[in-house]
N, C-alpha and C positions, 0 to 999 in steps of 0.2 A: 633291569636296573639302568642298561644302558638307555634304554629308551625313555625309563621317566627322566633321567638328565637330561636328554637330548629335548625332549619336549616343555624341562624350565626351562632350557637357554633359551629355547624359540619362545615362548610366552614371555619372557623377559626381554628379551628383541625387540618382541611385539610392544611391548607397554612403554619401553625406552625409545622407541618412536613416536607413540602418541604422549610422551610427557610434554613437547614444547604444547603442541594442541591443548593440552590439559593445562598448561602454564597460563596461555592466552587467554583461554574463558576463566581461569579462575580470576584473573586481573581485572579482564573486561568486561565480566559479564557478573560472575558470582559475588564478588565482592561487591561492585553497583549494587546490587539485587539485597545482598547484606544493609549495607548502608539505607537502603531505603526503606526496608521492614525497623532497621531502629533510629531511623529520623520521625517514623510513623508511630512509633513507642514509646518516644520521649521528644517532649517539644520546650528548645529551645528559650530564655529569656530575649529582651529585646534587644539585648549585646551581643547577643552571641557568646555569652564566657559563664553559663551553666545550663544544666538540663532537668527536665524534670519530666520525672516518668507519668505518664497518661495511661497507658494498658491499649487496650483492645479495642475498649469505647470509643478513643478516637479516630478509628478507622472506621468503623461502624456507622459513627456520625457525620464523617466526611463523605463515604459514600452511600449516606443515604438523604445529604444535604441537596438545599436547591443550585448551590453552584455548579457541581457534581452531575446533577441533572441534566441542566440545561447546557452545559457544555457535552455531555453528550446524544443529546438529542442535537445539536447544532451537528456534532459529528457523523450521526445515521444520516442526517440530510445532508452532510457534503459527499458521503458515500452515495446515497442513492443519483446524487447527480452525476459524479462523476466514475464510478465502476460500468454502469450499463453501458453508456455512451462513450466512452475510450471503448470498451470491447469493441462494440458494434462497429463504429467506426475504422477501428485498427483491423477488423475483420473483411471488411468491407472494400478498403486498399487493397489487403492482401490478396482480398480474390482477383480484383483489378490489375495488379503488377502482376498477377500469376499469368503470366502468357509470354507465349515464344514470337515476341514481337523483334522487329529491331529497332535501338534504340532503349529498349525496356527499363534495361538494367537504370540509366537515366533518372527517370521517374523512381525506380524502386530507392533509388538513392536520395532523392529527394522527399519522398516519402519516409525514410528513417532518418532525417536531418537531427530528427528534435530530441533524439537518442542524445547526440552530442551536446544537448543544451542542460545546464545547470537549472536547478530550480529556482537561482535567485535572477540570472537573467531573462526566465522565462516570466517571472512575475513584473520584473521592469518593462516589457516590453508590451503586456498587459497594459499596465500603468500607463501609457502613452496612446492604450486603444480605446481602453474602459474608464477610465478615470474624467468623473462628472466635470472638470472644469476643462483639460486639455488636451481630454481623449476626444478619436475621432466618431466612436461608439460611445460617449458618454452617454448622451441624450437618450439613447432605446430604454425603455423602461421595464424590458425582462431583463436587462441584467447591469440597473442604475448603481451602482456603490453606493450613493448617498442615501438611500432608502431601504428601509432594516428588512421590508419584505423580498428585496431580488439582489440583496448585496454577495450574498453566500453565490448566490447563480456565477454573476459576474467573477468572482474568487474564483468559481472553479473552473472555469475556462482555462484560467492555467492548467492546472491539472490535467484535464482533459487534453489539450494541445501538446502537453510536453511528453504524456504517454502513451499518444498515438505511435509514435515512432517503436516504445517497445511493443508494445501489442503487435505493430504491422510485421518488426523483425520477426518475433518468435510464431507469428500465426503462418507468416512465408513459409519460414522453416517448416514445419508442420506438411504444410500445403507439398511444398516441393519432397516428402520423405514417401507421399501416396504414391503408390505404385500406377506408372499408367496405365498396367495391363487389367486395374481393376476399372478405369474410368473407362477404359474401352468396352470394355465385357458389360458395363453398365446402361452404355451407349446404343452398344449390339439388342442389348435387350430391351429395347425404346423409352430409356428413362431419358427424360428433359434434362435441361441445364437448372431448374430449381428442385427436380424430385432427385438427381444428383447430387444435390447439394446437401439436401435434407436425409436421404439416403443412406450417402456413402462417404460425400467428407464429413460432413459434420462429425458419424460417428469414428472416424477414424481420426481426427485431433482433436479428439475430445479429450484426451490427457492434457494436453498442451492448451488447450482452454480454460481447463480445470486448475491447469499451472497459474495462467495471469489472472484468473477470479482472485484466488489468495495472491497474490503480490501484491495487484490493485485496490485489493481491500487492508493490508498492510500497510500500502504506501498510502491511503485514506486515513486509515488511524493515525500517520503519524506525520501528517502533514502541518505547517505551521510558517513557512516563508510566504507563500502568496498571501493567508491572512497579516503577517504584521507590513509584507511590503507596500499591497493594493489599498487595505483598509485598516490593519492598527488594533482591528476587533471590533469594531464600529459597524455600522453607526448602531448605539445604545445596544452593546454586546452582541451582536447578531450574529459576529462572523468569529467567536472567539470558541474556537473548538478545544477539545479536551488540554492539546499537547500546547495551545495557546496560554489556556488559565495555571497550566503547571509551570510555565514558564515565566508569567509573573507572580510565581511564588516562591521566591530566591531568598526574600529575605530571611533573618535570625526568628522572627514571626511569623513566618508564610511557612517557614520550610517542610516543615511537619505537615499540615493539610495539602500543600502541594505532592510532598512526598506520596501521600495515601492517594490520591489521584493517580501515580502516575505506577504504582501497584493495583490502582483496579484498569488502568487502562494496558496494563500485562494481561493482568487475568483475562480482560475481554479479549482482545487479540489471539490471545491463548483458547480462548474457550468457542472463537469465529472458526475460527482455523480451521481447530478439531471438528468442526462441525461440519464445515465444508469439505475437509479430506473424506470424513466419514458419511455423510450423506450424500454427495455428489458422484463420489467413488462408483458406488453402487449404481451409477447412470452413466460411467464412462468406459467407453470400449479399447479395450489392449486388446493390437493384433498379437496373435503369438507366434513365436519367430517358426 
């Protein structure tokens, strides 16, 4: 008897803990997530001062509309530009700063600068390199803004620039947790500095690679400042990605079709994720302690 007592108060200790946590997502998170399955259910008049129920159909019809589409095909293409090319890159430093130079630390610092830059002044500064009238790169025509086929490019150079700095920190880290008795024994046994690489780090922060693919693909889904700062969505919609078109859907008439957009762009994120923890998993190596 005494122990199932003793084992409520502990379970209720327990729970009276995680209620502020349970407090915050339900503000922040569940309630949003409410609101938006019945902004999606019933769509507003042009006042905004009544509602009227739609069902299901309008979800259905929203995401299987051309808006819907094409906003996210704009978004697999701002992914595919910029997920690979931040990795590589941010990987690429990291192996470079990985040395007992002196001085090192220096560069390594200057190599995460852009950690500490904001997305909106990473896009201004863009603006001033890429931008067809007073940028100094306007002219190059893989990544002109004023033209619908390389505008997305030039967009995503932000992206790419401003998470390099996370990619290079958390791939350092990684880098610097490998044991050096394994790079020597690796050495011993006459493996190069690229069958090393391929070898024996790669599989050893391949969790931690595994970590910034899902971020990067995260922070792709929900990117939306470089498009309205650099180009606006322009030219002739090209660069207006998913979290773009939901966000010009504010009004008393938008709000509903926006709403359903911005429930299947849950769902996908939701559905990348899982996909990626679950199939990638299976190809990544945990030392075990």
């Amino acid at each position: 008897m005494r122990r199932r007592k003793s084992a409520l108060r502990e379970a209720l200790f327990g729970y009276s803990l995680l209620l502020p946590a349970f407090a915050l997502l339900g503000v922040f998170a569940y309630y949003p997530l409410y609101r938006l399955v019945r902004f999606s259910l019933y769509r507003p008049n042009r006042f905004g001062t009544g509602e009227v129920y739609v069902g299901p159909s309008n979800i259905t019809d929203v995401l299987g509309g051309e808006e819907f589409r094409d906003g996210l095909w704009i978004t697999v293409k701002y992914l595919i530009y910029t997920v690979p090319t931040g990795l590589v890159l941010g990987l690429l430093l990291a192996l470079v700063a990985h040395r007992r130079l002196r001085g090192i630390k220096a560069f390594q610092a200057i190599f995460a600068s852009t950690v500490a830059t904001s997305v909106a002044v990473a896009a201004v500064v863009f603006f001033g390199l890429v931008n067809p009238k007073i940028g100094k790169f306007g002219q190059v025509s893989f990544i002109d803004l004023s033209k619908s086929d390389s505008a997305l490019r030039g967009v995503s150079l932000t992206s790419i620039w401003q998470n390099i700095g996370l990619t290079f920190v958390i791939v350092l880290a990684g880098l610097q947790a490998v044991p050096d008795q394994l790079m020597e024994a690796a050495q011993l046994d006459g493996f190069g500095p690229v069958r090393r690489l391929f070898k024996v780090t790669l599989p050893l922060i391949s969790p931690t690679l595994l970590f910034l693919v899902v971020v990067l693909m995260i922070f792709g889904f929900q990117a939306f400042a470089p498009m309205e700062i650099l180009t606006n969505g322009d030219p002739a919609g090209s660069t207006e990605t998913l979290v773009f078109k939901i966000f010009n859907r504010q009004g008393p008439s938008l709000i509903s079709e926006g709403s359903v957009m911005a429930l299947g762009l849950f769902g996908l994120t939701f559905v990348v994720t899982l996909i990626q923890l679950t199939i990638l998993n299976r190809r990544v190596h945990y030392g075990e302690g």
